[in-house]
FIKOLDO-243344 format. One line per field, with one value per residue (C-alpha): residue number from 0; residue in three letters; x, y, z. Coordinates in steps of 0.5 Angstrom, whole numbers. Layout:
! residues N
k = c(NUM ...) $
r = c(Ala ...) $
x = c(X ...) $
y = c(Y ...) $
z = c(Z ...) $
This chain:
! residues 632
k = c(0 1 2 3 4 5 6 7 8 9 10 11 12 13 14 15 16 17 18 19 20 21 22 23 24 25 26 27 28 29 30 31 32 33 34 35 36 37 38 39 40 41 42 43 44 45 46 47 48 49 50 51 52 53 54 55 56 57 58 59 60 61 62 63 64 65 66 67 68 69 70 71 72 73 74 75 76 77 78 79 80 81 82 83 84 85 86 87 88 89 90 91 92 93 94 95 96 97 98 99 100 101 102 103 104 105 106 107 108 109 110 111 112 113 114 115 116 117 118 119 120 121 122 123 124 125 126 127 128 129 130 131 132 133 134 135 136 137 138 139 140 141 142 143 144 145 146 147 148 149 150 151 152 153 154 155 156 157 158 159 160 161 162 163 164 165 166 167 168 169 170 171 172 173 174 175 176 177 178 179 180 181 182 183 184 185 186 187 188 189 190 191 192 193 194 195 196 197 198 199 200 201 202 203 204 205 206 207 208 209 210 211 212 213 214 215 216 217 218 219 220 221 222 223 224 225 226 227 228 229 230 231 232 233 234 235 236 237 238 239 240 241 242 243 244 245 246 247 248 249 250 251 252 253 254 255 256 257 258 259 260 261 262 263 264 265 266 267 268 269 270 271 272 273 274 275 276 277 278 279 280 281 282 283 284 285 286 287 288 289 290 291 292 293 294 295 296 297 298 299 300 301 302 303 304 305 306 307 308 309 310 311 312 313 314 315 316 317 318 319 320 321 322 323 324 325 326 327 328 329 330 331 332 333 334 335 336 337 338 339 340 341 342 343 344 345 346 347 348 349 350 351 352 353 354 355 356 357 358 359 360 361 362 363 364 365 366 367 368 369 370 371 372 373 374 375 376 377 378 379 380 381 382 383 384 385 386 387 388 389 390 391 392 393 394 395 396 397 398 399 400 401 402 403 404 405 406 407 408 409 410 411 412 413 414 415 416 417 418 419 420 421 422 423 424 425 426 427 428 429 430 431 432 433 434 435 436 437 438 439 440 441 442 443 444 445 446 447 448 449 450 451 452 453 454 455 456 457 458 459 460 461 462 463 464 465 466 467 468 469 470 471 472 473 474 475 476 477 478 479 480 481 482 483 484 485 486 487 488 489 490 491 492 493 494 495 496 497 498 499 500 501 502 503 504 505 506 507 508 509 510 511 512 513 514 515 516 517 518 519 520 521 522 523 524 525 526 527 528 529 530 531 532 533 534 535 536 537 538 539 540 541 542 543 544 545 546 547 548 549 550 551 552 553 554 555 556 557 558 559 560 561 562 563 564 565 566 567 568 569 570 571 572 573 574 575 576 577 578 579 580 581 582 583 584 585 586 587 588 589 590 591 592 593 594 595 596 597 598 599 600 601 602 603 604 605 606 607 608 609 610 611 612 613 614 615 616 617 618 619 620 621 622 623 624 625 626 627 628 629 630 631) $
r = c(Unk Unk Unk Unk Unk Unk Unk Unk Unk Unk Unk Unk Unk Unk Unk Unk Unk Unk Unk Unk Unk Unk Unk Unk Unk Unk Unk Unk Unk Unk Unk Unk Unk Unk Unk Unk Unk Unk Unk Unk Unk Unk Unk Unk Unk Unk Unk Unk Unk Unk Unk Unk Unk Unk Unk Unk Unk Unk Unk Unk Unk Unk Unk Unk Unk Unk Unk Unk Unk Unk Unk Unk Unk Unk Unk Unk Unk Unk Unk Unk Unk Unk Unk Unk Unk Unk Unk Unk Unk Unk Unk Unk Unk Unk Unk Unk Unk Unk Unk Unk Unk Unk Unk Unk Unk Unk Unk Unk Unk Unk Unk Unk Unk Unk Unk Unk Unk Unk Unk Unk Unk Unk Unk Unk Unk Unk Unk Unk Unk Unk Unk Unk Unk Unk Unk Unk Unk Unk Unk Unk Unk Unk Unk Unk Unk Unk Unk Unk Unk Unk Unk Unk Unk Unk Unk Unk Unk Unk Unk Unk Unk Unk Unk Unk Unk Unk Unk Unk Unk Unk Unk Unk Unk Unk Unk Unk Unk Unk Unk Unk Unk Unk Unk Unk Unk Unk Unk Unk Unk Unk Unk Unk Unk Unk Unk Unk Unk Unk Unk Unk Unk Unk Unk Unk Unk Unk Unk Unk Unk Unk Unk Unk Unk Unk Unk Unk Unk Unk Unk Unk Unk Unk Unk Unk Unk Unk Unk Unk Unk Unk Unk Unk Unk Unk Unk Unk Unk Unk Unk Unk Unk Unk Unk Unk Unk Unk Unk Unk Unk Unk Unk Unk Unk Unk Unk Unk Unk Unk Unk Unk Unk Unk Unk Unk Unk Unk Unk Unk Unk Unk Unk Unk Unk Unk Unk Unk Unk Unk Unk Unk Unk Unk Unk Unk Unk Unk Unk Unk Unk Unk Unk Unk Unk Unk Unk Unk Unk Unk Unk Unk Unk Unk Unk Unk Unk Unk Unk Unk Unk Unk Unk Unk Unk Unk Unk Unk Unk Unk Unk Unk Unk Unk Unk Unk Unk Unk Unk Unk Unk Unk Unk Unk Unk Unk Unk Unk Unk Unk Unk Unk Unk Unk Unk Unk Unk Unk Unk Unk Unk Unk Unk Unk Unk Unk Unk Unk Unk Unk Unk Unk Unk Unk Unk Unk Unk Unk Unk Unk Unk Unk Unk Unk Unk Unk Unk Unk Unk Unk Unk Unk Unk Unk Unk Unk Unk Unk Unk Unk Unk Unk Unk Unk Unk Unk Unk Unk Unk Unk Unk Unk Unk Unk Unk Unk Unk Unk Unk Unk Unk Unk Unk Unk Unk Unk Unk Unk Unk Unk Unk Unk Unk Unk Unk Unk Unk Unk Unk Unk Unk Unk Unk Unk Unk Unk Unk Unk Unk Unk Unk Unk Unk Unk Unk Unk Unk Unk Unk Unk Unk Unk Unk Unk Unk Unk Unk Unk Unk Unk Unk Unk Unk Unk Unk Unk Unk Unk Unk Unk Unk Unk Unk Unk Unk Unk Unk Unk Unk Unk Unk Unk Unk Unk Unk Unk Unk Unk Unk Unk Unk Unk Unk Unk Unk Unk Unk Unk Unk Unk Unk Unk Unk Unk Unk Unk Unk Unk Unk Unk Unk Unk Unk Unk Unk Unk Unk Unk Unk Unk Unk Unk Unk Unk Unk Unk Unk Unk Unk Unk Unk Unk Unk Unk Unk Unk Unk Unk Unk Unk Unk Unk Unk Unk Unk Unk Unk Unk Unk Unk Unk Unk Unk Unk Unk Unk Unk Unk Unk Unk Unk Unk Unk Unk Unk Unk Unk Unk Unk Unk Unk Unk Unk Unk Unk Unk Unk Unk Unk Unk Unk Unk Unk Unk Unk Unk Unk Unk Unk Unk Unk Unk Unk Unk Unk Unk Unk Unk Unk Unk Unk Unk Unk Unk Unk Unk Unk Unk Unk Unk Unk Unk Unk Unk Unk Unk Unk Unk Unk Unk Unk Unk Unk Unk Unk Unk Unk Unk Unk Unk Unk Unk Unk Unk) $
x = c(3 7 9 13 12 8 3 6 4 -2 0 -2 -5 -5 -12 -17 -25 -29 -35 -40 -39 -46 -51 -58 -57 -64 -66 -69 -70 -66 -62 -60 -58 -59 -54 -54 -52 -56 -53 -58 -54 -55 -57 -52 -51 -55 -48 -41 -39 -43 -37 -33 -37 -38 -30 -28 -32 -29 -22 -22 -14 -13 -9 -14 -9 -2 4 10 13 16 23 24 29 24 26 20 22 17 9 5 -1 -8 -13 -20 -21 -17 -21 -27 -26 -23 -29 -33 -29 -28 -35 -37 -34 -36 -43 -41 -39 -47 -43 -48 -48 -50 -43 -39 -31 -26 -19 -13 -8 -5 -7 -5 -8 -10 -14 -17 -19 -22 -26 -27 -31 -35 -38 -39 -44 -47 -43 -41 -33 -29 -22 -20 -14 -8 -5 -11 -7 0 1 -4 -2 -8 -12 -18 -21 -19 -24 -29 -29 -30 -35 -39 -40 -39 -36 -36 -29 -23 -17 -10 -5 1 0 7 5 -3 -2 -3 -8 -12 -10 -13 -19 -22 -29 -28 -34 -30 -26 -19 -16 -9 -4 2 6 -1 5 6 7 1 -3 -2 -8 -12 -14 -12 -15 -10 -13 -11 -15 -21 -19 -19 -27 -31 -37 -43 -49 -51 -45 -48 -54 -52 -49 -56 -59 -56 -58 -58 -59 -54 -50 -43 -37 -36 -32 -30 -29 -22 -25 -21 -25 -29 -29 -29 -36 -38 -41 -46 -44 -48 -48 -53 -47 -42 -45 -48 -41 -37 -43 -42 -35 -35 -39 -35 -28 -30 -23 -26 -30 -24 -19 -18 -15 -8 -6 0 -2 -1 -8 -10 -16 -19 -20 -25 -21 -17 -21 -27 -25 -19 -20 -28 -25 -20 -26 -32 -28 -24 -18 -11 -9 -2 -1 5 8 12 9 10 16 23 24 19 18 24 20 15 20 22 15 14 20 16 10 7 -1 -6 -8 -5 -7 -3 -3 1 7 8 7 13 17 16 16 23 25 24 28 34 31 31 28 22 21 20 16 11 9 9 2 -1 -8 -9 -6 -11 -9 -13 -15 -14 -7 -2 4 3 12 10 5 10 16 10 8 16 18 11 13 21 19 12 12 5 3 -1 -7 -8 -14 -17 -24 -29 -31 -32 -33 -41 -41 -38 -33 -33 -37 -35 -30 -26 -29 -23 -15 -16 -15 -12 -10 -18 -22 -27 -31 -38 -43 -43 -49 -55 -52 -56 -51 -54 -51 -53 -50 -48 -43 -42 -39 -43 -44 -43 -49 -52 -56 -56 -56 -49 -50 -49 -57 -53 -48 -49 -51 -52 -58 -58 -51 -55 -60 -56 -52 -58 -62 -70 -70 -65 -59 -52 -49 -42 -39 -34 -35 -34 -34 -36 -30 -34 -39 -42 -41 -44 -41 -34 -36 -33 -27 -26 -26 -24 -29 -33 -31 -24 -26 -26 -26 -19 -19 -21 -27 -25 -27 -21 -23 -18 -19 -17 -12 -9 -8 -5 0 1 1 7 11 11 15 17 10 6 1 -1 -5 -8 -7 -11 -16 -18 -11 -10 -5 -6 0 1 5 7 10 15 16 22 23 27 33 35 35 42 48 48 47 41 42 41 35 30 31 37 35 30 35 40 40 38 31 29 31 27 22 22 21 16 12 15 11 5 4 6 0 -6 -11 -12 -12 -17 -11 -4 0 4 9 9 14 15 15 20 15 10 2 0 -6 -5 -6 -12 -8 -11 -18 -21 -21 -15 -14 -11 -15 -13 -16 -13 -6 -7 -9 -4 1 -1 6 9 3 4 11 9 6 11 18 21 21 28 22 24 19 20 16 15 23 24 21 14) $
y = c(-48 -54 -60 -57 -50 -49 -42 -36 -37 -33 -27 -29 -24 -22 -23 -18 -19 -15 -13 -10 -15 -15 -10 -9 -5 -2 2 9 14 18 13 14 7 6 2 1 -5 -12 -10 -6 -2 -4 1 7 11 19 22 21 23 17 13 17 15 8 7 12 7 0 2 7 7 6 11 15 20 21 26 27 33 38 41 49 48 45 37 32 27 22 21 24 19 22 16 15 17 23 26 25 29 34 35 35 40 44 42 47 52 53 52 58 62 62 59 55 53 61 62 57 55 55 52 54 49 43 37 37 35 40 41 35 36 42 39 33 39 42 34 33 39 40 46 46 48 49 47 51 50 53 55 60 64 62 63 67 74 78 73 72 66 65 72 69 63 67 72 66 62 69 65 66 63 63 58 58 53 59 66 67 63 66 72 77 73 73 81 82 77 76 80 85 80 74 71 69 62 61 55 58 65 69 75 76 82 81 80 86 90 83 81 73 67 61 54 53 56 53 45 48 50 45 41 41 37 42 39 32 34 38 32 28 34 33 28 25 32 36 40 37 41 46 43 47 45 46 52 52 55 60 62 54 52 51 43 42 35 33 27 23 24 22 16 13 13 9 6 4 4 -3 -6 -4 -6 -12 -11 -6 -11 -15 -11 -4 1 3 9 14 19 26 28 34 34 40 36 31 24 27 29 25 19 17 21 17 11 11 14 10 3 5 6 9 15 17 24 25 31 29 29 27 32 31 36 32 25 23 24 20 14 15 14 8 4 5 4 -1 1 -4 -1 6 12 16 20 17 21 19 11 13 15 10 5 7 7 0 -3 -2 0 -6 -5 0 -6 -11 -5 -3 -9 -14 -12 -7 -11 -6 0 6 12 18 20 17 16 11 9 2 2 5 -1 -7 -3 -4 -12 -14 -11 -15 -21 -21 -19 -23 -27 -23 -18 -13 -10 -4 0 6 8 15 20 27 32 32 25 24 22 15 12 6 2 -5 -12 -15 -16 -14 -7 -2 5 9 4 5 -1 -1 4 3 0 4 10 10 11 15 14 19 21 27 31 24 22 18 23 19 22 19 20 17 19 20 25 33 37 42 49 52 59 59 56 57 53 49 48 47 41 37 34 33 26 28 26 30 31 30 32 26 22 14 8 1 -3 -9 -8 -14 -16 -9 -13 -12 -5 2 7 14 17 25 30 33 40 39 37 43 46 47 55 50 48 41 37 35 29 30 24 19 23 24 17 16 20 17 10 12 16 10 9 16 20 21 25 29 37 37 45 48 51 57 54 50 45 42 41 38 40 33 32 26 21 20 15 20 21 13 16 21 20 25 25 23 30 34 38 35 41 40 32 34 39 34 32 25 26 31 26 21 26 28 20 20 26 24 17 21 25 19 15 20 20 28 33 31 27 29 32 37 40 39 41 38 40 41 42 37 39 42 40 47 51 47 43 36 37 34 27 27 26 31 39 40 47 49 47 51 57 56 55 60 62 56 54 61 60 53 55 61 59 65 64 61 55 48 46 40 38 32 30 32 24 26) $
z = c(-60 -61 -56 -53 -51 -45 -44 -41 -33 -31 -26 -20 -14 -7 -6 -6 -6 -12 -9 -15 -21 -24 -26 -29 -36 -39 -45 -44 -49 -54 -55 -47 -43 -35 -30 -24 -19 -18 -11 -7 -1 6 11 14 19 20 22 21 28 31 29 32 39 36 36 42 46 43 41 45 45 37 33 29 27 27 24 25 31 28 31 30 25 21 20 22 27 32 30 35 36 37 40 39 45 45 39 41 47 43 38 44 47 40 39 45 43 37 40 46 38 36 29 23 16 15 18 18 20 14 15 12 13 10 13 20 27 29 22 24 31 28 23 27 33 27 25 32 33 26 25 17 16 10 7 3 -2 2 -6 -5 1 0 -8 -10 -11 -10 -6 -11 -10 -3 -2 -7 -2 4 1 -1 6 11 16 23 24 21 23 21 23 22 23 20 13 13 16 9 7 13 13 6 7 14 15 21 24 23 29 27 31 30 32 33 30 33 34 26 24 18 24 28 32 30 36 35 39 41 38 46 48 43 46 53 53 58 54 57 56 51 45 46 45 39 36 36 33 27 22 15 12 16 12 14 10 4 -1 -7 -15 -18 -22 -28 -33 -27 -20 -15 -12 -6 -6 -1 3 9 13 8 2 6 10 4 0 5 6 -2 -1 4 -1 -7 -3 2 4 8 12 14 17 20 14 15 11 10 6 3 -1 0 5 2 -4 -4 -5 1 5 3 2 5 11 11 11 17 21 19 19 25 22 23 18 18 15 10 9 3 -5 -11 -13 -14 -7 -2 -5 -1 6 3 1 10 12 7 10 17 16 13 10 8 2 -1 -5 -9 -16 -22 -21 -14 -15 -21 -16 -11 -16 -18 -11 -11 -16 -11 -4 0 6 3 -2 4 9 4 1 7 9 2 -1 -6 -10 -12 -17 -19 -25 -32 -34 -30 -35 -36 -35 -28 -27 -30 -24 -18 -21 -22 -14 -11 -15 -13 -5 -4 -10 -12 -16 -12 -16 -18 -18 -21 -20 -22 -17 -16 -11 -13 -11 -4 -9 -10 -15 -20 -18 -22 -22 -23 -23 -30 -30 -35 -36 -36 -33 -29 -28 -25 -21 -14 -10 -9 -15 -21 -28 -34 -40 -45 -52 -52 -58 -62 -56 -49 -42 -36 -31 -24 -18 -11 -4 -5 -10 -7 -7 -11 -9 -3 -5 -13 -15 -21 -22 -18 -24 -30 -26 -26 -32 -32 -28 -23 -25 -24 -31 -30 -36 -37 -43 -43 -46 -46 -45 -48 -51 -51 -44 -39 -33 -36 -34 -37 -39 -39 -46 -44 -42 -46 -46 -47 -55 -59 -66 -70 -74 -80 -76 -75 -68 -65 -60 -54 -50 -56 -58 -51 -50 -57 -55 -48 -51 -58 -51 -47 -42 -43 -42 -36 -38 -44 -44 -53 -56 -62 -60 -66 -68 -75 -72 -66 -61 -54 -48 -45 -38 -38 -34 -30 -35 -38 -35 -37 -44 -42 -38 -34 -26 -22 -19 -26 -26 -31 -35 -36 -38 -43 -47 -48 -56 -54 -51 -56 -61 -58 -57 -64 -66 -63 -66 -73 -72 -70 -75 -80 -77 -77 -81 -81 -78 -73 -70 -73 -67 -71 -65 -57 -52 -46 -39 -34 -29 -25 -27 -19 -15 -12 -18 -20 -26 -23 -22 -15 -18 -19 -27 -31 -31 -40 -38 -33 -35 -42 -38 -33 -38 -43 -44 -47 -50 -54 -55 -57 -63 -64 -67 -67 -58 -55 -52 -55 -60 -62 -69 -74 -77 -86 -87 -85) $
């Protein structure tokens, strides 16, 4: 550097606290490594619905919970607030009623809903009296066709109750599935004709039951072991599992949480959030920790789809969180939208700590977009964050030690959960236990047995890597699932996790996530899902469907520079991309193409998509296939 230049200004941050920046690392046999920590974790509550009581008496008015009115013509209006207050009297109300019902963990509530009040009413009665419940993904009773997994969940857990916010949309799945001895509890539309000669309690009349001294002295008979709910794994590869989570798991992770993100500790959490609460990030997390920090949960009823994104940039410009949660494709359409919307920029980020996203690939373009909008409006940039959990693990598990944050990082564990690093098919399995971690899968002993290895540790099946591996306080990266690795017809192994982010990397910024083919095949191919970074590669109208965007010559000839410079670069065949083929269609949570912790599910997508991937590797089909140019 000469004298005259000057180093590059360090970006600067809006600040946020790193709570776990140092562990204790030992060596343990076989090559296996433990880490865990130095923090200790401090004391946590029996029960979940204690903070329920402990807010509903100290900030009795606060909004818990809010969702916007729906007209009959479909359109959203007002919120609706429901206070502490008001839900607490709810659940104690519901709660009693459930009691009047003789419901237990033998015969349980399950919820077909998205995520509404009266789903979190419900839910919030169930805590209350120790009575376990179960969201069950909606996919499960509106897309499906023959209702498989929506009666594997119900054949499972016998429940006793089955609640529905909409006689109308589950009414056939509730016909097709409903035990004859199971009480069905509907909202609205009772009268529906897949429900006919079905008697059909009124959710109304649920809330109105008198609570007696019974309900409150229910509620202090549960304890750190009570069951509290059901959540199902995504069940790509076999029918979903029904994951045990009890006060203990639950109580001890936000526990964890305040002590991994003291910005917890410092002001109430204001969310706007879509995340479905039959999933764990959802429904364990993000909804744990409004309740159990006397927060304030707004629901969003838009997602990040082309369809609905828009109701999602409204309630942003209205609402202002403290922190906020989303997939990488939502945060690509917000950060789009703040190029040119002021007054979602100025609303959203007037108050917004910390930035979340789930799972393993944020496009680093998408991350330049939300640092060049914070910079412009607040002169910071807002940190991005990731972490690793899953629904075994309450879900939250590790978390970053910095600012410093890139693509798969995972960081450090989480006070008072135990990691176990264990080389496992030339890669390392990231393993751990705690008093977060599930006793195991309600009903299924021996899936129960095969999650845990001989010291207790759960197996989680997800590789990583050190992202220094002279420095463990740095913490660790994600290198792909285990299972996801296969074998070409060749016989060579393929290593997905790599590959996949070397695939991201070569497309960026056009390439929001990649799905690696090629088992049993001699060529391996990729289905790639492209970022909205597309359009800018055409000249046709922001309205055109991305279809029709990624079968203009532009894009497939960029794309085809991409996979030329792929196949120019590998090694072998262990790693050269030989053809791939992009979609037009976003992976679905609903179908179980991203998994409960939010990254990409490889196969469930392959299993989903088993037309493209075969047409991916037949060129007699009409399907685009594109493929290395004549220079490579």
């Amino acid at each position: 550097m000469t004298g005259s230049e000057t180093a590059p200004a360090q970006p600067t941050y809006r600040p946020l606290a790193f709570g776990v920046t140092r562990v204790n690392l030992r060596d343990g046999e076989n090559e296996s490594q433990y880490l865990a920590a130095e923090a200790s974790l401090d004391t946590f509550d029996e029960r979940m619905s204690d903070r329920l009581i402990h807010w509903a008496k100290s900030t009795p008015d606060e909004t818990l919970i809010a969702q916007r009115e729906r007209a009959t013509d479909g359109s959203l209006g007002a919120w609706r607030h429901i206070s502490y207050a008001q839900a607490l009297d709810a659940a104690r109300r519901i709660g009693q009623g459930l009691l009047n019902r003789g419901l237990s963990a033998e015969r349980p509530v399950v919820i077909l809903s998205d995520n509404s009040l009266d789903h979190a009413l419900l839910a919030l009665g169930c805590l209350y009296v120790g009575i376990p419940y179960s969201p069950a993904s909606p996919a499960y009773s509106t897309i499906s066709k023959d209702y498989g997994k929506l009666r594997h969940v119900i054949d499972t857990l016998t429940p006793g109750l089955i609640w529905a916010d909409d006689g109308e949309r589950y009414g056939a799945a509730i016909a097709a599935t409903a035990p004859a001895d199971a009480e069905v509890v509907l909202s609205r539309n009772a009268e529906h004709a897949h429900l006919k000669g079905r008697p059909c309690t009124a959710f109304a009349a649920l809330m109105a039951t008198e609570p007696t001294p019974a309900v409150d002295a229910a509620q202090a008979a549960t304890g750190l072991d009570t069951i509290v709910k059901f959540l199902f794994t995504s069940g790509s590869t076999k029918l979903p599992k029904a994951v045990i989570n009890t006060n203990r798991m639950w109580c001890a992770n936000q526990q964890q949480m305040r002590q991994s993100m003291p910005i917890l500790t410092e002001e109430r959490p204001v969310l706007i959030d879509w995340l479905p609460w039959n999933h764990t990030f959802g429904g364990n997390h993000n909804v744990g920790m409004v309740l159990n920090n006397g927060g304030t949960l707004y629901i969003d009823e838009g997602k990040p789809t082309p369809a609905l994104v828009g109701e999602t940039l409204r309630n942003l410009r209205e609402i202002a969180p403290t922190m906020y949660f989303n997939v990488p494709t939502g945060f690509e359409a917000i950060a789009n939208a703040m190029k040119t919307d002021d007054l979602l920029r100025k609303n959203f980020l007037s108050r917004v700590k910390m930035f979340f996203y789930a799972g393993a690939s944020l496009a680093q373009p998408v991350w330049n977009a939300l640092f060049e909008s914070a910079e412009r409006e607040v002169g910071q940039r807002i940190v991005m964050t990731c972490g690793f959990g899953m629904t075994e693990s309450s879900p939250y598990g590790l978390f970053p030690t910095s600012p410093d944050v890139r693509a798969g990082d995972l960081g450090l564990p989480t006070p008072g959960m135990e990691c176990k690093l264990v080389p496992k098919d030339g890669k390392t399995e990231l393993r751990y236990r705690g008093p977060n971690i599930t006793p195991g899968y309600w009903r299924s002993p021996e899936s129960t047995a095969e999650a845990f290895d001989d010291e207790g540790f759960f197996c989680t099946g997800d590789a990583v890597l050190w992202i220094d591996p002279a420095n463990p306080h740095a913490g660790l990266r994600f290198d792909g699932r285990i299972a996801e690795d296969f074998k070409l017809a060749t016989g060579t192994f393929v290593s997905v996790g790599p590959l996949r982010a070397r695939v991201i990397a070569g497309g960026a910024p056009y390439i929001q996530d990649v799905v690696i083919a090629g088992l049993n095949r001699k060529e391996i191919g990729a289905l790639v899902f492209p970022t909205q970074a597309v359009r800018t590669l055409t000249d046709l109208p922001p309205s055109a469907p991305l279809s029709e965007v990624l079968s203009d010559s532009r894009v497939l000839a960029k794309f085809q520079s991409l996979v030329t410079d792929l196949s120019l670069t590998a090694t072998g065949s262990a790693n050269r991309v030989t053809r791939l083929m992009l979609m037009s269609e976003p992976p679905s949570i609903d179908k179980g193409e991203i998994t409960d912790k939010g990254s990409i599910n490889q196969r469930a997508v392959l299993k989903e998509r088993d037309d493209l991937l075969q047409a991916l590797y037949d060129d007699a089909t009409p399907h685009t296939v594109i493929k290395p140019g004549a220079n490579s």
